[in-house]
N, C-alpha and C positions, 0 to 999 in steps of 0.2 A: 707500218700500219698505224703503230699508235701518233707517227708528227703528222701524218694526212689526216687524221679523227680532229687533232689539235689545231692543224691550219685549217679545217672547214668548220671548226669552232671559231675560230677568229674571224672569218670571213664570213660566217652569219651575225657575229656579232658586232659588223661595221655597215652589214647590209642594214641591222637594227636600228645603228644608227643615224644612218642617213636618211630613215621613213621618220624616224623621230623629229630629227631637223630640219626635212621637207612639211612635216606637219605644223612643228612649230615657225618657219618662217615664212611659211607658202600657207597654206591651210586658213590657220586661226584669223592673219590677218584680212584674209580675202572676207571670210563669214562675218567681221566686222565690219567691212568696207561695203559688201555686195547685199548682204542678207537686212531687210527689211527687220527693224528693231522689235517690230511683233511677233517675227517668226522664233521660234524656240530653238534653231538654229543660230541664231542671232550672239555674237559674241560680243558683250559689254564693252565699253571700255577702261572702266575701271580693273579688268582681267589683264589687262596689258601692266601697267604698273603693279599689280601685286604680283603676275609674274615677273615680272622687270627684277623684282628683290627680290626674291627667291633664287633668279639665276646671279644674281649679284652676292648672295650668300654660299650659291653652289662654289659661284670662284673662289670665295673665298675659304670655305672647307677645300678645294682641291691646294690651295697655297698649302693651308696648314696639315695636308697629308704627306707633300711634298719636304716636307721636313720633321715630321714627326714617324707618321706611318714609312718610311724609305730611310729616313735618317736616324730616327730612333732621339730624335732632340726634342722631347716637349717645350711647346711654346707658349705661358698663359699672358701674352701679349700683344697678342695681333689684332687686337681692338685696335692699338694704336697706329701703327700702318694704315688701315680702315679709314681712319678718322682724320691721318694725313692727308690722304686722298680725295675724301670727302669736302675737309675744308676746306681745302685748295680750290678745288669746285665751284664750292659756297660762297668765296670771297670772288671767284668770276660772275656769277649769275647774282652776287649783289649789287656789284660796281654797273652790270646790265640795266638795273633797274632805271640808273640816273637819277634825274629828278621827279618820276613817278613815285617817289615814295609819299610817306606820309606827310613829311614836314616838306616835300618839293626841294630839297634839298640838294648838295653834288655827293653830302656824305653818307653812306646808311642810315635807317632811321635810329636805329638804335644806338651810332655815337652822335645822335644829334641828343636826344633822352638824356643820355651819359653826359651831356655839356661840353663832348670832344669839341675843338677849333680848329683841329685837320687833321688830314689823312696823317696815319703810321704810315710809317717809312717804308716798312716792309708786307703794306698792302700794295705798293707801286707796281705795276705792271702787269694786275691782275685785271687791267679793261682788257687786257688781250687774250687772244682764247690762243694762241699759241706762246705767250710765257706761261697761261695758265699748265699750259699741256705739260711742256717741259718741267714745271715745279711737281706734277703729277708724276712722270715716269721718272724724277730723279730726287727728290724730298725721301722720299719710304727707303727707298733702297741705299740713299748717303746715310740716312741714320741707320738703318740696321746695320750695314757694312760700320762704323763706327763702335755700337753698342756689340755687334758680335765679333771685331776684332781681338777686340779687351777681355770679352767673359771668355771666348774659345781658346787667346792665349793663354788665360788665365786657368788654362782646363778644368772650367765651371760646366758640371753635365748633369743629368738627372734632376733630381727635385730639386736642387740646389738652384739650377737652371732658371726651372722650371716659377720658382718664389721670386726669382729676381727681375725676370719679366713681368711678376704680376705685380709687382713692386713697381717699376717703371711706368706701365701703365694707370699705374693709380695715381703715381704721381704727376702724371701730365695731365692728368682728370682733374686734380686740384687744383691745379694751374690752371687749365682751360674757364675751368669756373668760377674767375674770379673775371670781376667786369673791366678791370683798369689793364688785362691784358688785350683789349683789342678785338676780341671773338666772339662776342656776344654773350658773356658769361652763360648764366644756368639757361637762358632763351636760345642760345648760340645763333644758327644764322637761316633763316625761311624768308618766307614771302617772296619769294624767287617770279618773275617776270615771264625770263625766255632766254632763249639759249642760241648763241648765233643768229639771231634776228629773228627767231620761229619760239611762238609763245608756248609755253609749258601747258597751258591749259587746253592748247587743239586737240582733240584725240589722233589725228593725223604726226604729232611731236612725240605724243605716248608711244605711237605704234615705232615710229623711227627709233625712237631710243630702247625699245623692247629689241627689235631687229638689230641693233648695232651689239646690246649687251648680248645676244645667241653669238653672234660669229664672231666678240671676243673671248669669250668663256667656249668656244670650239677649239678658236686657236691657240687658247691658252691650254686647251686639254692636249694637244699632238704636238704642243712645246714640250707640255710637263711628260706625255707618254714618250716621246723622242728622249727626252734627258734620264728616265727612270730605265731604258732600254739600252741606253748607251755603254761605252766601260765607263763610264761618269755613274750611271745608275747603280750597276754592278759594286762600284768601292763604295758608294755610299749606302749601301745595304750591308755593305762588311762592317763598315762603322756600326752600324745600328749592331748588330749583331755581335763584334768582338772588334772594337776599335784599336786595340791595345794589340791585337795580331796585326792589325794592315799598317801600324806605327814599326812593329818588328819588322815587317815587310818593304820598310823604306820611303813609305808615303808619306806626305806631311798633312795630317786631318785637317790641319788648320784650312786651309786653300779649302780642301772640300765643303767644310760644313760651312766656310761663311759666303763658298757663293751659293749656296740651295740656300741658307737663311736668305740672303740679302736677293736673291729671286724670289722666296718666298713674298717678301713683302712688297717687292716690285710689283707681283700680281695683286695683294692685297689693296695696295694704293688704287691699283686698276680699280677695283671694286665697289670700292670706296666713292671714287667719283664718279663712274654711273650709277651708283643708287642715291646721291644726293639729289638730281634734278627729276629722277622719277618716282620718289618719297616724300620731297617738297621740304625738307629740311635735313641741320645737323647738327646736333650738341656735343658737352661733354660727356653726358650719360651711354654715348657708343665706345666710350672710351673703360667704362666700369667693367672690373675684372670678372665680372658675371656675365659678360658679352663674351668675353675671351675663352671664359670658361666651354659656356656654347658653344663655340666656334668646335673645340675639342670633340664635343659628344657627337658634333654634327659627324666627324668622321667615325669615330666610336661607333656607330648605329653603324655607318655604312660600311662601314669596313678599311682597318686602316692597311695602308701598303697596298691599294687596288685601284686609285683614281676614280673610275667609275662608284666605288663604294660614295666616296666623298660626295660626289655630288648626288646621291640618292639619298644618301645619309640628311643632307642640307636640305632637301629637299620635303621627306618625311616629316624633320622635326619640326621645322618652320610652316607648316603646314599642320600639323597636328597645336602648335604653339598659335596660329590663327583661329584656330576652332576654339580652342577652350578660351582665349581671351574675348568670346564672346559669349562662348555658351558656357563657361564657370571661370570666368579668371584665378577666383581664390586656389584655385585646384591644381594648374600650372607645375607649381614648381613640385608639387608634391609626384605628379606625373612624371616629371622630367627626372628628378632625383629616381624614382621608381626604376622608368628607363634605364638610367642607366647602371643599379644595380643588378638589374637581371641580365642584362646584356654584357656586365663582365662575369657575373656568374657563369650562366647558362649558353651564350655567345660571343665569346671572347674573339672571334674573329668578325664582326657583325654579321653583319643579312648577307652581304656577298661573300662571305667565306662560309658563313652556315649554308644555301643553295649551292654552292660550289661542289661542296662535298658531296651531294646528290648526282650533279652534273659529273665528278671524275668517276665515281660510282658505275655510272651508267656505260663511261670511258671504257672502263677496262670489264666491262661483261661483252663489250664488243670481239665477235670473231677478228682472230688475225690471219 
């Protein structure tokens, strides 16, 4: 009785999903396209791109669930991954511009400013949107598989971890913002054109690129729910739990934690590159270990080791993080730090493990 209660819990909660995602991909768009801009039915188009980042943030909280809340690896790094992604992007949708820029130039505007006299080397082949793609799905995940070969072998875990990530991130923020490396230093890289021949500015590009970011951030949910479901899912919640037993047990952690890490950031980079052209820019400042930190609480609220948490979690804070930065910015951080003392206090499993409890509750008052 009680796995038929459990599988017709799961089966409303996929039916939820699909009225969700028929609403966000069918719905919204149509009330924007159909509905007359006077009608109060009328959906904006600046609605499109601020969810556009929101679900761009969702992926990116589900990455960092996926190795934290499952693996039990905190990671205050994943700005960086982010910001691979991102730039990679940024440096296609510049090279886009051509000589639309300011100075009518072939080079960006801003190594024209700089007094560059030609392309770096290693912006070459970023007119194309398929080496751009490929430096996209394979830059985040060469560097984490590197950086997490070293610290995993090095059996570096916990805080220790945890500082050395935030350490790396800062320091490629440093780097990034200096102007002689090529990125646009503390400006980084905007003023973006258009994307495969379809201008940034049509709300018709907004809506596409709102619609592409839902059914990667789906498929990346029934990746990440496939691999936490797996015996893959299974050992690495041993790990989280008592790593030093599944090493007794004959498994080599290594292999496990560096490919959830180095998948983790594989989605991250995802991320990264569809919120550059629906935000309109990308700096060093995505890289500041205050980002990475967020990244963290986004799951913290939702719940970590849930998936679903992650992106409710991203969703709340970034969302509660738009309202005060206009209606009190000062206030912000003093909210946020609030947040998330009460919620390891008082909700140490977030929102989806505190409701939960209610929902088994109600499980087992069920006749059998």
């Amino acid at each position: 009785m009680i796995k038929k209660i459990a599988t017709l819990h799961s089966f409303k909660g996929w039916i939820l999903t699909f009225i969700l995602l028929g609403i966000a991909l069918v719905l919204l768009p149509l009330l924007n396209l159909l509905v007359p801009e006077e009608s109060v039915l009328h959906v904006p188009d600046y609605i499109f791109s601020l969810l556009g980042k929101y679900l761009c943030y969702a992926l990116v909280a589900l990455a960092v669930d996926l190795i934290w809340g499952y693996t039990g690896i905190l990671s205050l790094g994943h700005g960086v991954f982010f910001s691979m992604g991102g730039y990679a992007m940024g440096m296609y949708l510049m090279r886009s511009i051509g000589k639309e820029g300011v100075y009518k130039s072939d080079l960006p505007d801003f190594m024209v400013f700089l007094d560059w006299k030609e392309l770096p080397w290693y912006w070459y082949g970023f007119d194309y949107f398929a080496f751009t793609l490929l430096v996209i799905l394979i830059l985040p995940g060469l560097f984490a598989f590197t950086f997490g070969y070293f610290a995993f072998r090095s059996r570096i875990k916990g805080v220790y971890f945890a500082i050395i990530t935030q350490a790396m991130t800062y320091a490629l923020m440093l780097l990034f913002f200096r102007n002689n490396t090529g990125f646009g230093g503390n400006n980084g890289l905007t003023d973006f054109k258009r994307i495969l021949g379809y201008s940034l500015h049509e709300p018709s590009t907004k809506v596409g690129l709102y619609i592409i970011t839902i059914i990667v951030l789906f498929l990346s949910y029934l990746l990440s729910r496939y691999v936490v479901r797996s015996k893959l899912g299974r050992i690495l919640t041993a790990i989280r739990d008592a790593e030093s037993r599944v090493m007794f047990s004959g498994y080599n952690t290594l292999h496990y934690k560096l490919f959830v890490w180095t998948l983790s950031a594989f989605l991250c980079g995802i991320a990264g590159a569809l919120y550059v052209p629906q935000v309109g820019i990308i700096n060093p400042s995505e890289m500041q270990p205050s980002n990475s930190i967020e990244m963290a609480i986004w799951v913290a609220v939702g719940g970590r080791g849930t998936l679903s948490g992650a992106l409710i979690g991203a969703g709340l804070v970034n969302g509660a993080k738009s309202w005060f930065t206009v209606a009190a910015p000062d206030y912000w951080l003093y909210f946020l730090g609030t947040l998330f003392i009460v919620l390891t206090l008082f909700f140490p499993k977030g929102l989806v493990g505190f409701f939960s409890r209610f929902s088994s509750k109600d499980k087992m008052r069920e006749p059998s």
